[in-house]
C-alpha positions in Angstrom: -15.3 48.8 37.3 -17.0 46.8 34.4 -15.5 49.3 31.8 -12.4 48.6 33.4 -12.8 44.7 33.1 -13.5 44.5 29.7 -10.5 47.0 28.9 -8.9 44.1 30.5 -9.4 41.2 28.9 -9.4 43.2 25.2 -5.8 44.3 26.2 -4.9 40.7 27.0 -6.5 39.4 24.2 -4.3 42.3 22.3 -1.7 41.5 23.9 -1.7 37.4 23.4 -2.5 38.2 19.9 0.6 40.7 19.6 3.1 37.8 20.8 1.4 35.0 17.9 0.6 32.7 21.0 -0.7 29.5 19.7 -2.5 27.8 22.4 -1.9 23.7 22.8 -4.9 22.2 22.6 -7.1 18.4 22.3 -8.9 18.5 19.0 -10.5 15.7 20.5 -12.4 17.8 23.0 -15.7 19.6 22.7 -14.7 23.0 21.2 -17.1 24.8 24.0 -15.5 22.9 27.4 -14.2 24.5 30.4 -13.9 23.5 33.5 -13.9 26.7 35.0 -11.0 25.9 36.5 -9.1 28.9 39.3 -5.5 30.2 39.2 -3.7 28.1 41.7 -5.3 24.9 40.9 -3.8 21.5 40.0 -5.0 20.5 36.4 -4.5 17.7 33.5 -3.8 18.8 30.6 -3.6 17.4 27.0 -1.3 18.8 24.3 -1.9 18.1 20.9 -1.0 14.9 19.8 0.1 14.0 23.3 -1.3 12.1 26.5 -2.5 13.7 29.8 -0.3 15.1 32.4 -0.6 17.1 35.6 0.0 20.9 35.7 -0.6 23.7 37.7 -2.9 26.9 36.7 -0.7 29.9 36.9 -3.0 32.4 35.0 -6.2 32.0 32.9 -7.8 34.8 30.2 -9.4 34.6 27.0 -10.7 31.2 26.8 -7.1 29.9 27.6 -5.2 28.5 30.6 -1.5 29.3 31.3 0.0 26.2 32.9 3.1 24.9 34.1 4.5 21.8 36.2 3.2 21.2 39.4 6.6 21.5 41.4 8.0 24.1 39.0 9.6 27.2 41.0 9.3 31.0 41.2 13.3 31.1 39.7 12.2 29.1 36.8 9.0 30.9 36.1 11.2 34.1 35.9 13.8 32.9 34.1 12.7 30.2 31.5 10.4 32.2 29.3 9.1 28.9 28.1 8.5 26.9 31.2 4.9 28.0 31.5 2.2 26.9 28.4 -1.1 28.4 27.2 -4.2 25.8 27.0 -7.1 25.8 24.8 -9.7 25.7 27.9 -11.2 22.8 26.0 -7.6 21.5 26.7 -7.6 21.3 30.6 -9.1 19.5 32.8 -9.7 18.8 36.7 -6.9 17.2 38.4 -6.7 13.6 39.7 -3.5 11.7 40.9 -2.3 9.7 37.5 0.3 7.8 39.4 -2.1 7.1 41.9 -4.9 5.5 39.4 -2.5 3.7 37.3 -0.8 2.2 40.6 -4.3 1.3 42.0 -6.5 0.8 38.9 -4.2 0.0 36.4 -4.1 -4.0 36.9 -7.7 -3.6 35.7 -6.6 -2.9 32.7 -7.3 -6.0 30.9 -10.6 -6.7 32.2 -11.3 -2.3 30.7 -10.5 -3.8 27.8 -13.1 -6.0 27.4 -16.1 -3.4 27.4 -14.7 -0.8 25.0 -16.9 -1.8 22.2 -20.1 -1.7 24.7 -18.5 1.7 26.2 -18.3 3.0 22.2 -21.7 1.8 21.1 -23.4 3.2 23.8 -22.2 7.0 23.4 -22.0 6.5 19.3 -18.2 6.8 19.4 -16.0 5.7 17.0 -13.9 2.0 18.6 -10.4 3.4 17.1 -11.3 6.5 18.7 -11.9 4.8 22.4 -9.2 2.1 22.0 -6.4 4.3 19.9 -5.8 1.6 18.0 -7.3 1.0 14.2 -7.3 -2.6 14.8 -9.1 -4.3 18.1 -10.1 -7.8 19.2 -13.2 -8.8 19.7 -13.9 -9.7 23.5 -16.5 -11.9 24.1 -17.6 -14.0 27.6 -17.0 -17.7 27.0 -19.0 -19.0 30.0 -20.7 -18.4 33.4 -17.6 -18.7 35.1 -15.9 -16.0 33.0 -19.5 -14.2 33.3 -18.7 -14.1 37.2 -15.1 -13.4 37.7 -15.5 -10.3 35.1 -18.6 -9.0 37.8 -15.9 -10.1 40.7 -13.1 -7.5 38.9 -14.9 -5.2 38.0 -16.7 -4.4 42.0 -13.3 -4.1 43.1 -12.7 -1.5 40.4 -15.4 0.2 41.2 -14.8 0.3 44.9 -11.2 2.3 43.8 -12.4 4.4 41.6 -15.0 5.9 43.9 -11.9 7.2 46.3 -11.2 9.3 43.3 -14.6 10.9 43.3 -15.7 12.3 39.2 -12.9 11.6 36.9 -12.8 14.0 34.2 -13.2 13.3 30.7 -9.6 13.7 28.9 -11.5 12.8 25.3 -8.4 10.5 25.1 -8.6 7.0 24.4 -9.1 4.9 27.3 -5.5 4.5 28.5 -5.1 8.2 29.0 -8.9 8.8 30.1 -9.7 7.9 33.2 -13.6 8.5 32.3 -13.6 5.7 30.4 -13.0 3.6 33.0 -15.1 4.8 35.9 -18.3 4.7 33.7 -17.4 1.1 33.0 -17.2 0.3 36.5 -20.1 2.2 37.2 -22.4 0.2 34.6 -20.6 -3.0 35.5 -23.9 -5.2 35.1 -25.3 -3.6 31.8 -21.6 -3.9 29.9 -21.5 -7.5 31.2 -24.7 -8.2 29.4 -23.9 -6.3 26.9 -20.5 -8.2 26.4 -22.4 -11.6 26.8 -24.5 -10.7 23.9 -20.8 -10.7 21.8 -20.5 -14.0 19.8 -16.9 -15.5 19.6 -15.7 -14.3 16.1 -13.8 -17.6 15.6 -17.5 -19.2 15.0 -17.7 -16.9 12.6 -14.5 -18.2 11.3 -14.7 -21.5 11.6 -18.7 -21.3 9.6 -17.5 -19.0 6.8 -14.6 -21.7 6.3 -17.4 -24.7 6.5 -19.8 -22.7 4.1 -16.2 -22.3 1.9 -16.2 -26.2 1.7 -19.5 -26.6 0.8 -19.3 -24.2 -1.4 -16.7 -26.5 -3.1 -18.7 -29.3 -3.1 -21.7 -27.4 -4.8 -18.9 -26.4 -7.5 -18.2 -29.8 -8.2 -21.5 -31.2 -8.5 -22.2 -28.5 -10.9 -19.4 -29.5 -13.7 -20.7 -33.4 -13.5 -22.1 -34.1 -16.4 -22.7 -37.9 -15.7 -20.3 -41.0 -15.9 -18.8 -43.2 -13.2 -16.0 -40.6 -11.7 -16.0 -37.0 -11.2 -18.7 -36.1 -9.1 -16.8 -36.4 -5.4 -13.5 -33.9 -4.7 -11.7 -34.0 -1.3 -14.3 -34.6 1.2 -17.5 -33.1 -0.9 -19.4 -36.6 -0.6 -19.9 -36.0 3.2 -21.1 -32.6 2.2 -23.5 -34.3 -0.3 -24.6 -36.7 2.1 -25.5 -33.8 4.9 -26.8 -31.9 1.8 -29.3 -34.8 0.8 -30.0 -36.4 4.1 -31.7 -34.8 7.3 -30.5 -37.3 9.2 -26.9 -36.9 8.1 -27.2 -33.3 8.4 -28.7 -33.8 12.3 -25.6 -36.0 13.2 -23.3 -33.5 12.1 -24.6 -30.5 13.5 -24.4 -32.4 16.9 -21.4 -32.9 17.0 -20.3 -29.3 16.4 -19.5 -27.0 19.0 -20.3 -23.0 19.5 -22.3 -21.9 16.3 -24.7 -25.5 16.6 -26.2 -23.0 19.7 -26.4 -20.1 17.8 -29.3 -19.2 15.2 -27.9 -17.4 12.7 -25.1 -19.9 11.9 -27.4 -23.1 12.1 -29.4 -20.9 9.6 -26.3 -20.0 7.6 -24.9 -24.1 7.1 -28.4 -24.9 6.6 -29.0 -22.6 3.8 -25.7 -23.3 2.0 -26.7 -27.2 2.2 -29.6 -26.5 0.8 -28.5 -24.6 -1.9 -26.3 -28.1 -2.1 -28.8 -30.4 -1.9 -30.9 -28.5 -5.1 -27.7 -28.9 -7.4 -27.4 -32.6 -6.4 -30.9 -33.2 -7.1 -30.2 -33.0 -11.2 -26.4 -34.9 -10.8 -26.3 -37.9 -8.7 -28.8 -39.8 -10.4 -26.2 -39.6 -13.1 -23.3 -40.6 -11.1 -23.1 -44.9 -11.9 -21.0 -47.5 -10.8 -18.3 -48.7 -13.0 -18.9 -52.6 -14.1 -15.2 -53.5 -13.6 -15.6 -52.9 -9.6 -17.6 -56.1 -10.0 -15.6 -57.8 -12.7 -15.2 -60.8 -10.2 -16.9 -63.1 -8.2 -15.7 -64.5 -4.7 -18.8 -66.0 -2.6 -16.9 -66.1 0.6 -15.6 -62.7 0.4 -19.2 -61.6 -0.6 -20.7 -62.8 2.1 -18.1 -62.0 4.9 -19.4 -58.0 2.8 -22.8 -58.9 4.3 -22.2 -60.3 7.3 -20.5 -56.6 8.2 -23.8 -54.7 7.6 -25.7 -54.0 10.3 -29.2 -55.0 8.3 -28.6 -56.5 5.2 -31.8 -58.0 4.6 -33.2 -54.7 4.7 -30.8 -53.6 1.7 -31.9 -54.0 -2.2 -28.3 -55.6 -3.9 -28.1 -54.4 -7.5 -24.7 -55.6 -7.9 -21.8 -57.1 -5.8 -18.6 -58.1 -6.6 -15.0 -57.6 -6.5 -12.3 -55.6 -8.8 -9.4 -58.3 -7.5 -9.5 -61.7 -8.9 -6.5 -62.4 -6.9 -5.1 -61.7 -3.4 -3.3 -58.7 -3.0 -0.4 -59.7 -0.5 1.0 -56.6 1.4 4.7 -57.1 3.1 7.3 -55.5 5.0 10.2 -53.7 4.9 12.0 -57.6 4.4 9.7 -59.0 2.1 7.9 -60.4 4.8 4.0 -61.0 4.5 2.0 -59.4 6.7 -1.9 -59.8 5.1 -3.4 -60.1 1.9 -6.7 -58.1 0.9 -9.3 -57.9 -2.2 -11.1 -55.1 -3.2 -15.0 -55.3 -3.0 -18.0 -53.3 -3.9 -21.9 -53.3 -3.6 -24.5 -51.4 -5.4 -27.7 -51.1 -3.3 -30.9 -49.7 -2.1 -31.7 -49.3 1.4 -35.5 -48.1 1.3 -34.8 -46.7 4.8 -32.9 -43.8 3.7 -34.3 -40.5 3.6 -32.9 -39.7 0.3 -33.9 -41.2 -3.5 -30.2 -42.3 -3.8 -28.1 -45.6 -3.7 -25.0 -45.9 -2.8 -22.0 -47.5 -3.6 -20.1 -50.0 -0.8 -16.8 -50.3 -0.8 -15.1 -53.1 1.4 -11.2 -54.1 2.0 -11.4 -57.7 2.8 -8.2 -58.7 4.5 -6.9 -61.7 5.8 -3.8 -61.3 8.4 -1.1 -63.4 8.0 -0.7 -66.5 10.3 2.7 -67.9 9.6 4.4 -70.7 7.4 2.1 -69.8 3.8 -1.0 -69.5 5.7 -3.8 -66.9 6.6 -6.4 -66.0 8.8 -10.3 -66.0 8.6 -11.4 -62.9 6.2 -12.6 -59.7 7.8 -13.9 -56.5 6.3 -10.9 -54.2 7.6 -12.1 -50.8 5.9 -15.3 -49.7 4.6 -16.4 -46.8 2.9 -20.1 -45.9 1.5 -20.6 -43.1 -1.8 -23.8 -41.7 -2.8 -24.8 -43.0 -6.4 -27.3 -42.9 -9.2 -29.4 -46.3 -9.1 -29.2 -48.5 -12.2 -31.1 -48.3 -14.8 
């Protein structure tokens, strides 16, 4: 009877080989699975290049599986040479309802989605090869309340999939492996952590662009070579000031959101301002102010200057003046006045800054316009400071 076997399955194997019968099969799949599946069974099976369907085993030999639909009939088998298909056994799999799961499971979908990265680090797989796609988004958990309602999905997908008892492993990606999905269910809590320890890649984004500004700034400082203009593009004098001043730097972080939480981007501003705060060590002791922002003198306007400082007393005044000698009248659209303003400036000290720097003041003093030739009292309307060089 054994002799007889073996005479078998050579013949088969003789004859399969005699008709060139190229078996379909998943060249995703371990080369050595089988299911050890039985004629008569229902089945999945995955053609190459092609998703899952459901099939019926209608004879198996040689490592392979002959399959065919489920509801296919005796007529067609007889008369559709075709109708039935040989399977790699690594190619076949045991059955499960698809409709079924995607009806049931399938509005889980999203929330799947959010664990393939955890799912394809943990069994050192490949993301394109668990997703399908070559490009995915990171998912990350934005708060406790997201935190929750993920843990609230995923029970209930968990409670489905165990109706379906062991799904089997297509080595598809996950929309066609239904694997996938049960072992994310199953280790619902550790994928949750694991997807809580995923930082939002747009505060990534949103440092690397701050870093890029900085980086700007730094660029800037390094061409100075001294003079009273030059030293300060678009927005690098805040930079400088965060760069020079811990105190600066403090107020800033706090008012950031996301990475001002996160180590490793406090680390990566800090060490880019840093890097800042070396180069303006050799240049803004050369930046000056120019004498013709003090060209003119205007006692009342100087001291309305002072009065808007919170502590002038406390404030060393190299200089002060004004680059107007006149008013400067600003109308409307029918010649009508609507204020007039002078320029000032101050160069000063304040020996309560935590940097070895002056800076330079710079007022608006405007007076609004009352009616009939006249003005109002003078108030500083804008203000701006700059980091400078002290004089010599």
């Amino acid at each position: 009877m054994r002799l007889l076997t073996i005479l078998y399955f050579l013949l088969c194997g003789t004859l399969l080989h005699a008709q060139n019968i190229q078996p379909e099969s998943n060249a995703a799949a371990a080369a050595d699975y089988d299911a050890k599946l039985n004629v008569g069974d229902k089945a999945i099976a995955v053609a190459t290049g092609r998703g899952q369907k459901m099939v019926k085993i209608f004879d198996k030999k040689d490592g392979m599986y002959q399959c065919g639909p489920v509801d296919i009939t005796a007529w067609e088998i007889k008369n559709r040479p075709n109708s039935l298909t040989w399977y790699k056994a690594n190619s076949v799999y045991p059955y499960y309802d698809i409709a079924d799961f995607n009806n049931r499971a399938g509005k889980y979908k999203l929330t799947v989605q959010h664990f393939l990265l955890c799912f394809a680090q943990e069994y050192k797989i490949r993301l394109d090869v668990v997703t399908g796609q070559q490009n995915w988004p990171t998912y990350f958990l934005k708060d406790e309340a997201e935190k929750a309602e993920m843990k609230k999905k995923l029970d209930e997908l968990n409670t489905i999939l165990q109706s379906f008892g062991t799904l089997p492993n297509t080595y598809l990606s996950y929309t066609d492996n239904p694997r996938i999905w049960q072992v994310v269910a199953e280790k619902r809590d550790a994928y949750i952590e694991c997807l809580a320890k995923v930082k939002d890649p747009n505060i990534g984004r949103i440092v690397d662009y701050l870093v890029t500004e900085i980086e700007k700034s730094k660029t800037a400082a390094q061409r100075f070579t001294g003079g009273t203009e030059g030293l300060y593009n678009s927005g690098s004098y805040e930079w400088m000031q965060r760069a020079v001043s811990a105190k600066a730097r403090a107020d800033f972080f706090a008012t950031q959101t996301g990475w001002n939480t996160e180590a490793d981007r406090v680390a990566q501003m800090n060490k880019a301002l840093d890097e800042l705060k070396a180069v303006c060590a050799d240049k803004i002791h050369l930046l000056k102010m120019s004498p013709d922002l003090f060209k003119y003198r205007d006692a009342a306007a100087e001291t309305v200057m002072l009065n808007a400082l919170k502590n002038p007393g406390a404030l060393k005044v190299h200089k002060i003046g004004l680059s107007d000698a006149d008013w400067i009248i600003a109308k409307n659209d029918y010649g009508i006045p609507l204020y007039r303003y002078k320029r000032g400036q101050m160069w000063v000290r304040n020996a309560s800054d935590d940097h070895p720097y002056c800076k330079g003041l710079f007022f608006e003093v405007r007076q609004e316009y009352s009616g009939g030739g006249t003005y109002g009292a003078s108030k500083v309307n804008n203000f701006m400071e700059e980091l400078y060089g002290c004089p010599q």
